[in-house]
N, C-alpha and C positions, 0 to 999 in steps of 0.2 A: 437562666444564664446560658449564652453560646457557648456550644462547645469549642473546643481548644479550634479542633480545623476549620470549624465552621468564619469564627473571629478571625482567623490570621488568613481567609483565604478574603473576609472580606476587605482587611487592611488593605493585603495587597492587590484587589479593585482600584481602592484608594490612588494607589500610584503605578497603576497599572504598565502607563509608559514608561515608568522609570525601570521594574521590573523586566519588564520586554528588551531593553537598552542593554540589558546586564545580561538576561538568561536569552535572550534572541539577537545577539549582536548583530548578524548578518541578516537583520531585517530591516525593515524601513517602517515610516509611518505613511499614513494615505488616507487625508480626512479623519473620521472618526475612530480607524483601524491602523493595526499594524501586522506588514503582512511580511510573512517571512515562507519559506519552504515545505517545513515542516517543525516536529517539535523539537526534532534532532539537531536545529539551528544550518540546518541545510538555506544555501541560499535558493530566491525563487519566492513565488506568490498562492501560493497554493495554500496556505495558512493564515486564517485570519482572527484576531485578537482585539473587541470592543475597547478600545480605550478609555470610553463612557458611556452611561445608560440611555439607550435610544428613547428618544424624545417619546414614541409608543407604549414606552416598559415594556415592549416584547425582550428587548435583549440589555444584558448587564454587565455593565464594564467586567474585563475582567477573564469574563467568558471565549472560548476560542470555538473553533473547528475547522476540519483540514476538509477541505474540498475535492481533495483526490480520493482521500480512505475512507472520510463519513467519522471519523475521528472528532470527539469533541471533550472539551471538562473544561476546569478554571485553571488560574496561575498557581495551584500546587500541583496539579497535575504539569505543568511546565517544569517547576524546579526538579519535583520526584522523577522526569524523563531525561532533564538534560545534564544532572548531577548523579542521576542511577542509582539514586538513593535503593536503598536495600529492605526500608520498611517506613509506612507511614511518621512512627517516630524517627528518623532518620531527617525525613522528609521536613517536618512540622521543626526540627532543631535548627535548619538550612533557612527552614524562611523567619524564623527569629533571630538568625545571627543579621539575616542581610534588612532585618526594622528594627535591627539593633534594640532587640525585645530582650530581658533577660530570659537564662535558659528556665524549662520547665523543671519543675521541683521532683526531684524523684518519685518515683512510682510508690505503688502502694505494693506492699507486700501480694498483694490477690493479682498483679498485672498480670500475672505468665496464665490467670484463668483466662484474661479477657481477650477479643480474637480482635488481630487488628487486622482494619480493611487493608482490601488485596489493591496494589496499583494498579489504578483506574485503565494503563493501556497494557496490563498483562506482562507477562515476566515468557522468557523463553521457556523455562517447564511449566508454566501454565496453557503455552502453546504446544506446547509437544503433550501432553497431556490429553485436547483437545483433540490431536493427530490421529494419538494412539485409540482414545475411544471411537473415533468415525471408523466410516465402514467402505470397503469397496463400493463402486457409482455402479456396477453392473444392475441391472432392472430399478433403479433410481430415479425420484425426481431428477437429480443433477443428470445422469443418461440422457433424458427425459429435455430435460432445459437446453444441452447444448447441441441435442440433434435439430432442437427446434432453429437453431443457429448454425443448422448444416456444421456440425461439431460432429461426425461421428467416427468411429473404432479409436477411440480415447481409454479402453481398457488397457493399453499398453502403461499408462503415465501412471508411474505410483504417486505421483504430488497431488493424486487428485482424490479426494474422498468423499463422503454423505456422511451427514451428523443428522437423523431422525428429529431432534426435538434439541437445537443451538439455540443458547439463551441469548436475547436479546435486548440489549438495556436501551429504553424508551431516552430519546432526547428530547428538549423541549417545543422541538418543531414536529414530533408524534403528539397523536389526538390521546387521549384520557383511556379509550378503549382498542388503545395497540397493546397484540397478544405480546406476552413475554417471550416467547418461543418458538421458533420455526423449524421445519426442514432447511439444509445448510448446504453449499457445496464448499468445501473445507480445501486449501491450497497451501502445500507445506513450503515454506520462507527458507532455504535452507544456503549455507554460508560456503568459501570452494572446497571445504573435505566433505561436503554435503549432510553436516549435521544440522537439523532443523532450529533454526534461530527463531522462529515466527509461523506463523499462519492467517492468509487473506480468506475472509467468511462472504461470500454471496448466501444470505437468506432468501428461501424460496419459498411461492405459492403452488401446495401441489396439482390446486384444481384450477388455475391459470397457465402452469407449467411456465412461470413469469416469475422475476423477482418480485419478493413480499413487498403487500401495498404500507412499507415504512418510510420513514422517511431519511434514513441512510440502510439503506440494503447491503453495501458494501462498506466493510470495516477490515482492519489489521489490526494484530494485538504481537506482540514481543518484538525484536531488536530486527529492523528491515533494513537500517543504512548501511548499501552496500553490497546489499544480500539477491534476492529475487527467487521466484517460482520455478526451475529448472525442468528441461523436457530433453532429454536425453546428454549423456556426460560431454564434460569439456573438452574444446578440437581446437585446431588452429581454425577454423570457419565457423564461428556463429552468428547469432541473428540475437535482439533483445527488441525489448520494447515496453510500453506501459500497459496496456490490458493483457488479460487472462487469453480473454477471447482475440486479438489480435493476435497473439501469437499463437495459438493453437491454430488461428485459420493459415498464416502463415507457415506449420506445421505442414499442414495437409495439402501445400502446394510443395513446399520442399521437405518429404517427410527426413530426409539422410542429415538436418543440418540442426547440430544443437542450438535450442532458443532459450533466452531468458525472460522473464516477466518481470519486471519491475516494480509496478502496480500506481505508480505515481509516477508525473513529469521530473519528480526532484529526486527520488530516488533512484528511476532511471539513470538521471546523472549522475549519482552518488556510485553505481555501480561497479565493484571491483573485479579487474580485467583477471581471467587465470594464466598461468605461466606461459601453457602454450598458444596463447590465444593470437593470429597474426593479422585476419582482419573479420570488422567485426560489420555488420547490415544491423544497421540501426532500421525498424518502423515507426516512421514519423507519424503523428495526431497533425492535421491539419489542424493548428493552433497555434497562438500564440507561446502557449505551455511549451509544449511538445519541439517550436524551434529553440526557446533557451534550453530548451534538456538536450537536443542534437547540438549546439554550439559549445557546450561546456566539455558535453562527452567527446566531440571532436579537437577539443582541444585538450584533454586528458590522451585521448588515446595515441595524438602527435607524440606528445610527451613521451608514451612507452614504447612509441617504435609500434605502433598499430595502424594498420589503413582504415579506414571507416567509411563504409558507403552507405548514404541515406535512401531508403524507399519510402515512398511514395505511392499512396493508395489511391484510385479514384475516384473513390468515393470519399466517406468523410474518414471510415478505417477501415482496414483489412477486411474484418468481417464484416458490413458490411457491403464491398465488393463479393465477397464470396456467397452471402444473401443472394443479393438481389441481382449479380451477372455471373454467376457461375465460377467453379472451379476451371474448367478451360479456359476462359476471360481473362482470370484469375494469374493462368500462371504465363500464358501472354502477356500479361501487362510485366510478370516480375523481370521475363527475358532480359530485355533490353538495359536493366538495370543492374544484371549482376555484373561480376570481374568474367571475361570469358572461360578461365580456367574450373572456375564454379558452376556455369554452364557445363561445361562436358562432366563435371562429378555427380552435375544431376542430368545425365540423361538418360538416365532409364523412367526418369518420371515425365518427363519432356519431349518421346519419340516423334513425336510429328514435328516438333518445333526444333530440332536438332541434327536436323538433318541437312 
């Protein structure tokens, strides 16, 4: 006999589009797929959802994954994120009301022995949790990793940790003999009174000093919409954008100017602006992603009485310009694109070019 979750997650395979229509309204369909933002029902394409079983049986109606976070599960893991259910039976009660299934029969007296699974994308004290176990990056793989990406004196950034041995749940596009567990570099999610809402995991190789060979290396776990990786406190001048590493390179050209990470094109836009905030330097991904998340956010920040200047990197992103042409290069190219009043706040990092 299936178990309860197992049968109700395959029902809703069954009518997978009609579920999507309900708990993803702000999506669309697109061929075999529906694609929507995120699980959050952000709009945007970054999320996509098999509507049916690919003619290979590699993939199964039903099934998602977020292409920005490495984020993947079925349609209870939809409901359980976009309803905030509180616990799988929570969960499993929401997708029998909407297959108008009746409800399930009381528990047995023995329930409060049995342990019910944790939500598949993690709870905010399960991410603060995660936080608190990691350890300072000082003499660290993650050290390690992002000097390799001309990333360094990052000891400053409390957001930034190392988790020795972060569990790693295998998706179906990992091989049979992907390890459970890697070295981690751990990124606190935190909301504007800067309480930790989430945490972004880069899994690392310590003897490649490379993300692990899995096949989503980068994942988030608890409540992002809205939130982002923060690198020093909130100004009327800051900077956002979608990687870790983009902004941290942009860090190190403007070290005086608070940045945000975002971690995704859709949550970038999701982004909530802080009181004093008066204008904000979005870093653009040369994508197609990356301009609907500058057009949304340019249109949000109209709204609140915010200027918004977009940069532009010359290569494909931030760091890689700071790679492969240099921090001088680097902040030559930013010149030209700041407000000029932001110019002279940075020029003590600027001297040649400020004069």
């Amino acid at each position: 006999m299936e178990k309860p979750a197992t049968e109700l997650a395959r029902r809703l395979a069954e009518q997978a589009e009609t579920v999507c229509r309900h708990y993803l309204s702000k999506g669309r369909r697109e061929g075999r797929y529906w694609l929507v933002g995120d699980t959050a029902n952000t709009p945007g394409a970054s999320l996509y959802v098999r509507l049916s079983d690919s003619p290979d049986g590699r993939g199964a109606a039903g099934k998602w994954t977020d292409a920005a976070t490495g984020e993947h599960g079925d349609l209870l893991d939809v409901i359980a994120i976009t309803r905030a259910t509180r616990s799988m039976r929570e969960t499993l009660d929401e997708a029998r009301r909407f297959l108008s299934l009746p409800p399930e029969p009381p528990p047995p007296e023995d329930w409060g022995r049995r342990r019910e699974p944790k939500a598949p994308r993690g709870t905010p004290e399960a991410a603060r949790r995660l936080f608190a176990a990691s350890r300072p990056i000082t003499s660290s793989v993650v050290e390690a990793y992002l000097r390799k990406r001309a990333l360094a004196d990052l000891r400053q950034y409390d957001a930034l940790r190392f988790h020795p041995h972060c569990y790693y749940r295998p998706s179906e596009d990992d091989g049979p003999e992907t390890k459970p567990a890697w070295p981690a570099m751990i990124a606190a999610v935190t909301d504007l009174t800067g309480a930790v809402t989430g945490v972004h995991r880069t899994w690392l190789d310590a003897g490649t000093i490379d993300k692990a060979p899995v096949a989503y290396p980068r994942r988030a776990m608890g409540h992002l919409l809205g939130h982002g990786v923060r690198f020093g406190p909130a100004g009327p001048v800051m900077s956002a954008g979608e990687g870790l590493e983009t902004m941290l390179s942009l860090r190190r050209a403007m070290p005086t100017m608070p940045a945000i990470a975002g971690l995704s094109s859709a949550h970038l836009a999701a982004l909530l602006f802080p009181g004093v905030l008066r204008r904000l330097y979005v870093a653009r991904d040369n994508d197609p992603a990356g301009d609907a998340a500058v057009a949304l956010l340019t249109e949000r920040a109209s709204a609140a009485g915010i200027e918004l200047i977009a940069l532009s990197p010359m290569l494909d992103d931030f760091n890689a310009d700071l790679r492969k042409l240099g921090l001088h290069r680097l902040i030559a190219h930013l010149r030209p694109q700041l407000a000029p009043g932001d110019v002279g706040l940075l020029a003590s990092l600027l001297p040649a070019l400020s004069a």
